[in-house]
C-alpha positions as CSV (number, residue, x, y, z in Angstrom):
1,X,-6.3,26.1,-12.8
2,X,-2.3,26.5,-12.9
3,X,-0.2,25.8,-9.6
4,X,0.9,29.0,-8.2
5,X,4.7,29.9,-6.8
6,X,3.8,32.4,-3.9
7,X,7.9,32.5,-3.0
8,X,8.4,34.0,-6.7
9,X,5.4,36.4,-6.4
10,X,6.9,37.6,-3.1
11,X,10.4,37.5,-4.5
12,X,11.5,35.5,-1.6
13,X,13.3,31.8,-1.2
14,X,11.8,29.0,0.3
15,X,13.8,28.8,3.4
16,X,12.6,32.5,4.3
17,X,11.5,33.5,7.7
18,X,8.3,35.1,8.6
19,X,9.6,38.2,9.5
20,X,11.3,38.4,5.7
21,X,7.9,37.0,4.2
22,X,6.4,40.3,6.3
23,X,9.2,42.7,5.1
24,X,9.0,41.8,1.2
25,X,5.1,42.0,1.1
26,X,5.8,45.3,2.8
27,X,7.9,46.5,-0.1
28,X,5.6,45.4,-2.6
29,X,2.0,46.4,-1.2
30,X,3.5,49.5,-1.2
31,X,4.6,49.3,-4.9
32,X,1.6,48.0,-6.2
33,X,-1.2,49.5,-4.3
34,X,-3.8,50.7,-6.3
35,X,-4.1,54.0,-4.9
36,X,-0.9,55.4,-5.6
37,X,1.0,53.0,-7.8
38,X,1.2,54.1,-11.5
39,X,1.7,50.5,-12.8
40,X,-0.6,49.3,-15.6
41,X,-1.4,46.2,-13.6
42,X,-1.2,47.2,-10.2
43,X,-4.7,45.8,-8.7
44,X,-3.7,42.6,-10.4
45,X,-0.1,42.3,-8.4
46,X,-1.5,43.8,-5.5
47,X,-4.0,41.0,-5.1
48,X,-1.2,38.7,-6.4
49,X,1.1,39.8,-3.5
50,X,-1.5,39.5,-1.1
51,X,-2.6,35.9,-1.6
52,X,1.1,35.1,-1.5
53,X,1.3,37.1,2.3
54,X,-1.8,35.5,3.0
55,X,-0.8,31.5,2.3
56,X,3.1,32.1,3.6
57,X,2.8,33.9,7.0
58,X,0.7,31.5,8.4
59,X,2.4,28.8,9.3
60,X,0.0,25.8,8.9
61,X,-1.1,27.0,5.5
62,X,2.8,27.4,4.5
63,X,3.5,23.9,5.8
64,X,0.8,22.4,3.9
65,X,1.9,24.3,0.7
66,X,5.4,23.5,0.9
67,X,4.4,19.8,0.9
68,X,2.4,20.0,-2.0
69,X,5.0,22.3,-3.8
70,X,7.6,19.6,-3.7
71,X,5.8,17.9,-6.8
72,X,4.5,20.8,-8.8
73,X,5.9,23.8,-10.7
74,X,4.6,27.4,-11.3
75,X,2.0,27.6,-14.2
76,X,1.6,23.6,-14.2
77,X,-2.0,22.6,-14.2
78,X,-3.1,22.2,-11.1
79,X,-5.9,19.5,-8.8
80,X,-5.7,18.8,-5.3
81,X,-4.5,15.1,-5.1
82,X,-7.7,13.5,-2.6
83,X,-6.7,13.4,0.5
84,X,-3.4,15.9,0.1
85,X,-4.5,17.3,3.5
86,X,-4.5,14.4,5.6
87,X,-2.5,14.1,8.5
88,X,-1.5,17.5,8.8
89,X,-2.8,19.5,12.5
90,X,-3.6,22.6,12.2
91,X,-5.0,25.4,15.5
92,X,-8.4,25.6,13.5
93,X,-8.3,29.6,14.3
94,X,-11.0,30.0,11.4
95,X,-13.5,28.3,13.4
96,X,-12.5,30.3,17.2
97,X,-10.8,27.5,18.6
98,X,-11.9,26.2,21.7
99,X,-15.2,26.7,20.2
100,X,-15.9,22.9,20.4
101,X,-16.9,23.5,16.8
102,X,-14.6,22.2,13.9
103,X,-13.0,24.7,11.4
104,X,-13.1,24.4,7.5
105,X,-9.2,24.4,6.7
106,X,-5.8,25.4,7.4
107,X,-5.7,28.5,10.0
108,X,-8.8,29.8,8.1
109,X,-8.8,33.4,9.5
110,X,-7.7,36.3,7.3
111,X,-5.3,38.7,8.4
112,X,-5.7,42.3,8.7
113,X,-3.4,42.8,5.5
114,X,-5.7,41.0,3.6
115,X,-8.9,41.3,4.7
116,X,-11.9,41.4,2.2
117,X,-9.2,40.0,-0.5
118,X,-10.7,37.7,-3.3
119,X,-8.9,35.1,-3.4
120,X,-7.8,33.0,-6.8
121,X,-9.2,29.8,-7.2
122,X,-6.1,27.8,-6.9
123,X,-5.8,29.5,-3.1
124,X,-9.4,28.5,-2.3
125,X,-9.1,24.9,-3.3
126,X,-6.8,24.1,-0.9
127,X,-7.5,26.6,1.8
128,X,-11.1,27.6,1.5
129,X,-12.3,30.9,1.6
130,X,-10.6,32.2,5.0
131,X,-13.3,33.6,7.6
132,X,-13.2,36.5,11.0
133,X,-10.1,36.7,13.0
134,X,-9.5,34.5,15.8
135,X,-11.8,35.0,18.8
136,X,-10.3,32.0,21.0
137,X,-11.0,31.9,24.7
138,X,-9.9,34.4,26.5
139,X,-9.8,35.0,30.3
140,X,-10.4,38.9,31.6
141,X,-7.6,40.0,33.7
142,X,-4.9,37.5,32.1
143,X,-6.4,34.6,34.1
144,X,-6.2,30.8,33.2
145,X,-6.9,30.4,29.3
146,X,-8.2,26.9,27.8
147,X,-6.2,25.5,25.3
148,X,-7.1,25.8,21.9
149,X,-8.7,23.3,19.6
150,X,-7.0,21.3,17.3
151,X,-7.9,19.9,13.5
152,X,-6.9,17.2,11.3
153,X,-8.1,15.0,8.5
154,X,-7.0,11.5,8.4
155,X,-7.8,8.9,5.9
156,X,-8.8,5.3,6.9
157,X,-9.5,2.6,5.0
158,X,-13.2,1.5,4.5
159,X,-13.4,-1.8,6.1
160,X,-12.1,0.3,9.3
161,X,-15.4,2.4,8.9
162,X,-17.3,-0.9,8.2
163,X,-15.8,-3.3,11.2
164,X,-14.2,-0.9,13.2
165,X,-10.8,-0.9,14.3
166,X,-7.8,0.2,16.3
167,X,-5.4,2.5,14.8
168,X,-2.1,4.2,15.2
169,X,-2.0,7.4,13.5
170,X,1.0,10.3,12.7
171,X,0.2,13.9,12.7
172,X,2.5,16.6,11.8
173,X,1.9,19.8,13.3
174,X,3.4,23.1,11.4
175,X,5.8,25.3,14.1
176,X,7.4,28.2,14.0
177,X,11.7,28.1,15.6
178,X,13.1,30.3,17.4
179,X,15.0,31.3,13.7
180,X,11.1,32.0,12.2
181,X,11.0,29.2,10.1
182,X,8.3,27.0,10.0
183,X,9.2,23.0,10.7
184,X,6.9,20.3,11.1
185,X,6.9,18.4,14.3
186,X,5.3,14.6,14.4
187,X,3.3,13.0,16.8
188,X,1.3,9.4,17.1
189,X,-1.7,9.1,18.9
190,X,-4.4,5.6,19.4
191,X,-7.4,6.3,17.6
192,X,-10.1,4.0,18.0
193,X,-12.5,3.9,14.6
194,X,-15.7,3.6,15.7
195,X,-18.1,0.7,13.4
196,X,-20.0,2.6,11.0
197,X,-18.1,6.0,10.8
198,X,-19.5,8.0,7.8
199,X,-16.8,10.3,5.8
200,X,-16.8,13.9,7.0
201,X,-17.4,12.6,10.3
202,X,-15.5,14.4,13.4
203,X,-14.1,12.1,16.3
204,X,-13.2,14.2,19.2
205,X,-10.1,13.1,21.6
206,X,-10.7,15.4,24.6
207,X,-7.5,16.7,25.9
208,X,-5.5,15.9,22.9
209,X,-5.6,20.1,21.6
210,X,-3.0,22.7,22.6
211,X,-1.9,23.0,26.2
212,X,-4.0,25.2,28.6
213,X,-2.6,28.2,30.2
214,X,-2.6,29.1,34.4
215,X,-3.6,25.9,35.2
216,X,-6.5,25.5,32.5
217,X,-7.0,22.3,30.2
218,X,-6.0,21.7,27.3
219,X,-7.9,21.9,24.2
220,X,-9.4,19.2,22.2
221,X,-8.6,17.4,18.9
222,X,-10.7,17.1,16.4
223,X,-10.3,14.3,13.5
224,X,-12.5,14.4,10.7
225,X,-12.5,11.1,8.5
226,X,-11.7,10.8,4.6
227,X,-12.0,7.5,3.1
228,X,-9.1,5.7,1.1
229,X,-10.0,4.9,-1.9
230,X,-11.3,1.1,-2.1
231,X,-10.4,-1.0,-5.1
232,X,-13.7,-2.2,-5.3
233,X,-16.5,-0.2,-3.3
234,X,-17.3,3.5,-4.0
235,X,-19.1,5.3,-1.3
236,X,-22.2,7.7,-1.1
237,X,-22.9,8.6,2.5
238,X,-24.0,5.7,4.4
239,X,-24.5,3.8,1.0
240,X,-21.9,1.7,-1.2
241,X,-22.1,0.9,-4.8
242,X,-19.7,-1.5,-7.1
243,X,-19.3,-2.3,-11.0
244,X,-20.7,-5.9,-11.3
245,X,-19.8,-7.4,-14.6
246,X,-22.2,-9.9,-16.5
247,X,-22.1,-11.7,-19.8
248,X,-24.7,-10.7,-22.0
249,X,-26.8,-14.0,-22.1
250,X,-26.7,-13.7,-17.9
251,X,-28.6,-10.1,-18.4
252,X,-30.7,-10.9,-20.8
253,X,-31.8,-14.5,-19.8
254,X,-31.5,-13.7,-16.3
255,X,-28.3,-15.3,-14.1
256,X,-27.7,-16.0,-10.6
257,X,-23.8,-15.2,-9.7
258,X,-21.5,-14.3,-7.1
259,X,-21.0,-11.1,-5.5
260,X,-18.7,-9.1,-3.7
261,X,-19.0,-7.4,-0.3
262,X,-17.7,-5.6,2.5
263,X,-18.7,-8.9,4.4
264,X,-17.8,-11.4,1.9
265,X,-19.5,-13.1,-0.8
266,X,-23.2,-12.9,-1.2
267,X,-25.5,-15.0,-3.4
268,X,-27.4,-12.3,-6.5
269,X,-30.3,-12.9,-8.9
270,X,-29.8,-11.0,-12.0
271,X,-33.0,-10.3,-13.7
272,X,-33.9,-11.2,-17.0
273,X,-34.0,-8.5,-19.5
274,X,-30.8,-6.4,-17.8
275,X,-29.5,-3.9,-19.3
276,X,-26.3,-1.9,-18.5
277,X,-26.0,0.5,-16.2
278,X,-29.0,-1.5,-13.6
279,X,-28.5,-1.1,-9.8
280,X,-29.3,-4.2,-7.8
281,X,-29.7,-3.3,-4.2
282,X,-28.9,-5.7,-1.5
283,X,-30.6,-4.1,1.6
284,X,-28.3,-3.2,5.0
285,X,-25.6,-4.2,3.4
286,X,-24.0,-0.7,3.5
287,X,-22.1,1.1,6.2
288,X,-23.3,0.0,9.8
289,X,-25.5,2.3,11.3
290,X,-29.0,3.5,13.6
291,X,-30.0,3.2,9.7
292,X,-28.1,1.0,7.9
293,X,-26.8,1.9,4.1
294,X,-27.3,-0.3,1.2
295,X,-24.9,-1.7,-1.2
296,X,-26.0,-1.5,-4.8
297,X,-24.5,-3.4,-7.5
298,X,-24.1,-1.5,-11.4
299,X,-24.7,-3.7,-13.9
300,X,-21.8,-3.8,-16.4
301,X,-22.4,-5.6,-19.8
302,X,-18.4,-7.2,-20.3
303,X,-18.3,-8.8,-23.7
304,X,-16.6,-12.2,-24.4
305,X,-12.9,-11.9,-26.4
306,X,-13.0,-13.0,-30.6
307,X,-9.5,-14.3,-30.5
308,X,-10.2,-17.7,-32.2
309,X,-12.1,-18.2,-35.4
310,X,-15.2,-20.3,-33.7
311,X,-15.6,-17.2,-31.1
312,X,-15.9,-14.7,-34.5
313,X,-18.3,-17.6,-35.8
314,X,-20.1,-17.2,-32.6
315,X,-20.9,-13.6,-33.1
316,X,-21.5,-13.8,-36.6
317,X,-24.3,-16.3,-35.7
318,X,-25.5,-13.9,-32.6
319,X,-25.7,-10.9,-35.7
320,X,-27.5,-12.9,-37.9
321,X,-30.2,-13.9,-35.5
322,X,-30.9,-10.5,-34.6
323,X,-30.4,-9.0,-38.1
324,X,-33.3,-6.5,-37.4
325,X,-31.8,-4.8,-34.2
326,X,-30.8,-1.3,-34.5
327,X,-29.5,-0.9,-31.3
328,X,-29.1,3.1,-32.4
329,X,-32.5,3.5,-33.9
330,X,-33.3,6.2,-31.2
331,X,-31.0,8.6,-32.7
332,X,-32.4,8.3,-36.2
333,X,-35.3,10.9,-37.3
């Protein structure tokens, strides 16, 4: 997948309003539009030009490419860092804010101009798919309105999730000035991390959403949790797992050693007759929980350095007394 420039397909610079994102998709859905263009690749532009429209005039999914644009070029190749997304607030129109229900991404609804579009891989992975236009509450007669919902991932640490914890957070919120450009405007707000938080999770801050209208309240803000990566511990829903290194006489003679976790250090048999790649489970020792996950150390055979001539020695004496193992004889006929 190659990083796309949707300024160059529009033929529009970076600092360019809305209203010139508008006008120059204009010009060229006009140019390239299957029904009456006579250009070989027509459908291709169109759809080009349309995903460009489609990520630029919305001004969350602009603000959240622009940041990712700072550190890649058109035609590079192209992953979504982990965790690109966090702290940016978006309405969550995808989902019909003030639904009470979080949305998928970045103002997922698709506009008019665009609607039914297939969009390219590279738009999907860091927007999704796009869903219905917004159907946020609405009061009959231009009465009070609710605010709408808000959305934002943020990415805590996992001994947050495991303890619990107290944090400060920033999120920057995209905006349109009164010049049409889009600016991102900051705010910090307390978040309390409640013990045993699983990734994907949504904490709601009632209140904390855009402002209500005629006297209505505001809308709520939804935060659903990422996980930093842990230099240890690697995480599978309530479970945690870890690389657990072991000399080879400790696997195959059997060992008690010392391991790792969230807690501290635990006390762990290693069975006889181990061989790489064996999970260990310690029981509960996952994420907190009704249920509590397990922790499950992998088995990792590290072998001892030959820098001095008695180590070599060593291992010539280790081949000689098991000079008839084939450790590959399962891949002969």
């Amino acid at each position: 997948m190659e990083f796309k420039d949707y300024y160059a397909t529009l033929g529009v610079e970076r600092t360019a309003t809305q209203d010139e994102v508008k006008r120059a998709y204009r010009k060229l859905a006009r140019k390239y539009h299957p029904d009456v263009s006579k250009e070989p690749d027509a459908e291709t532009r169109f759809k080009e030009v349309a995903e460009a429209h489609e990520a630029l005039i919305d001004p969350e999914r602009r603000a959240a490419y622009d940041d990712i644009a700072q550190r890649h070029a058109s035609g590079q190749p192209f992953e979504p860092p982990p965790g690109w997304d966090s702290g940016f607030e978006y309405s969550g129109r995808g989902s019909g804010g003030g639904s009470g229900r979080p949305s998928r991404g970045f103002g997922g609804h698709a506009g008019d101009a665009s609607a039914g579009a297939d969009f390219s891989d590279f738009f999907e992975s860091l927007f999704g798919r796009g869903g219905p236009e917004d159907l946020h509450r609405r009061s009959p007669g231009g009465g009070p309105v609710q605010g709408r919902d808000h959305h934002a991932k943020i990415a805590i640490a996992l001994l947050d999730a495991y303890q619990g914890a107290q944090r400060m957070i920033s999120l920057r919120m995209p905006v349109v000035d009164a010049a049409g450009r889009t600016t991102l405007q900051e705010r910090q707000l307390e978040v309390h991390i409640p013990k045993g938080v699983r990734e994907g999770q949504h904490l709601r801050l009632s209140g904390q959403g855009a402002a209500g209208h005629g006297g209505a309240p505001a809308g709520d803000l939804y935060l659903q949790i990422q996980f930093l990566p842990h230099p240890v511990f690697r995480v599978d829903g309530g479970d945690l797992s870890f690389d657990l290194p072991v000399a080879p006489w400790e696997a195959a003679l059997g060992a008690t050693v010392t391991a790792p976790t969230p807690d501290g250090s635990v006390t762990l048999n290693v069975p006889a007759g181990s061989s790489q790649g064996r999970r260990l489970r310690l029981r509960g020792k996952g994420l907190p929980g009704k249920v509590p996950g397990d922790l499950y150390a992998v088995l990792t055979i590290a072998l001892p350095p030959t820098a001095s001539e008695s180590e070599k020695e060593a291992y010539g004496a280790f081949a000689r007394a098991f000079a008839t193992y084939n450790p590959r004889s399962a891949l002969e006929a």
